[in-house]
Every structure is written in structure tokens, then in C-alpha cells.
N, C-alpha and C positions, 0 to 999 in steps of 0.2 A: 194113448190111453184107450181103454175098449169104451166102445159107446154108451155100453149099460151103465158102468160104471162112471162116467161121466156124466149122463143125465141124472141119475143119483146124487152126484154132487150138486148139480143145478137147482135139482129140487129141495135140497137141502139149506142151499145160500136162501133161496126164497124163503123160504119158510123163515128162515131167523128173520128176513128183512120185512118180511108181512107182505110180500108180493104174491099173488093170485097167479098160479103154473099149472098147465094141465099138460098132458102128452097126450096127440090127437091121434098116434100112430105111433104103435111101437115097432122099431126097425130090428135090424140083425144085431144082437146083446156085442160081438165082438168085433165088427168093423161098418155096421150102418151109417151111410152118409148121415148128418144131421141138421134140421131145418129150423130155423126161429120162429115165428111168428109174434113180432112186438105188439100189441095190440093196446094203444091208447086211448080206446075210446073215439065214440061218433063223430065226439069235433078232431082229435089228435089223427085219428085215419092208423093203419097199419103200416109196420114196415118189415120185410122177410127177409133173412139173413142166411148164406147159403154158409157151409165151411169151407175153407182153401187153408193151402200153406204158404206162406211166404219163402224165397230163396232157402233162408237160412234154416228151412224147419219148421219154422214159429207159426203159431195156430194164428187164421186170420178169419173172419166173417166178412163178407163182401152184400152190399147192399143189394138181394138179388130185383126187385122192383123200381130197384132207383134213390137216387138221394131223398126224393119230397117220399112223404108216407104216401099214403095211396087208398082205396076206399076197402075194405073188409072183404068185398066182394072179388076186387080185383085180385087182394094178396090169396084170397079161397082160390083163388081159378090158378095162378101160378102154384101153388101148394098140391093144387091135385094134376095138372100136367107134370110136375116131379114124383110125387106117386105111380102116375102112370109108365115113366121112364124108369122106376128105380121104386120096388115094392120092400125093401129092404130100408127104407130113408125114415128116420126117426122123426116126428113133425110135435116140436113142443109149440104151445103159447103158454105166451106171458104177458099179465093184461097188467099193466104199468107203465106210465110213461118212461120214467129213469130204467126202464128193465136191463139196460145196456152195462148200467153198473153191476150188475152181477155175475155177468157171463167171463169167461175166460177169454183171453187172446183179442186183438183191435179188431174196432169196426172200420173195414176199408169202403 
């Protein structure tokens, strides 16, 4: 699926779910890597979610910070060294804890 169109969808699930989405960076509409940024708040801390594919195809998000959330600060500096590699990389946040329900394909 093209990337536009698929942040379209995301911001679409949110919105029915009443979850807070903003896109911090728009990437290339038809094949832009794309970035999470979970953002749960000062005590929950953030978590950034890169895309990958599984073997079989299957769309996967991989915990690019690590399993624990991490401080805002730290997921900002990972967000912008991927920037810096790849100006094409779409960078949403979604400021919700459960934001993981929303999104397409497992969090590995």
C-alpha cells in the first residue's frame, strides 16, 4: 500500500477512536519509509516504531528504542538521526497510550 495512503487510513482510525495524530514529517506519498512515535505522556515516556516485513510479506513494526518506552527527548534524537538518513521517512505521533490498537500489522 502507498504510504499516503496509508497514513490517511491511520489518521482516520484515530479520529473515530478520539486519539490525538499528528504527522511530524511528511515523506514520499508512494513508497516513504514510515515512523511511529507513541507518545504516552511524561510518566508513560515514548516508544518509536520503525516498519519491517516479516518472511512471509506481513507488515511488522519493530520497537526501534527498545522494549521499555524511553524519555521524549531520546525517541526526538532517534526520529531525527532517521531523518537525517532517509528525508523521504514519514514521522507520525500518536499521543495515546493504547495507540498500538490502531495501527496495522504486529508490534515485534
Amino acid at each position: 500500500m502507498r504510504s499516503g495512503l496509508w497514513i490517511k487510513a491511520l489518521i482516520r482510525r484515530c479520529d473515530l477512536a478520539a486519539i490525538p495524530i499528528a504527522v511530524v514529517a511528511r515523506g514520499d506519498g508512494d513508497a516513504g519509509a514510515i515512523v511511529l512515535k507513541l507518545n504516552g505522556g511524561v510518566a508513560e515516556g515514548c516508544s518509536v516504531l520503525t516498519q519491517a516485513r516479516g518472511q512471509d510479506g506481513e507488515l511488522l513494526w519493530v520497537r526501534a528504542t527498545g522494549p521499555a518506552p524511553v524519555a521524549e527527548a531520546d525517541a526526538d534524537a532517534y526520529i531525527a538521526r532517521q531523518r537525517q538518513r532517509d528525508p523521504d521517512v514519514w514521522v507520525v505521533e500518536i499521543e495515546h497510550q493504547e495507540a498500538a490498537n490502531v495501527i496495522d500489522g504486529r508490534v515485534v
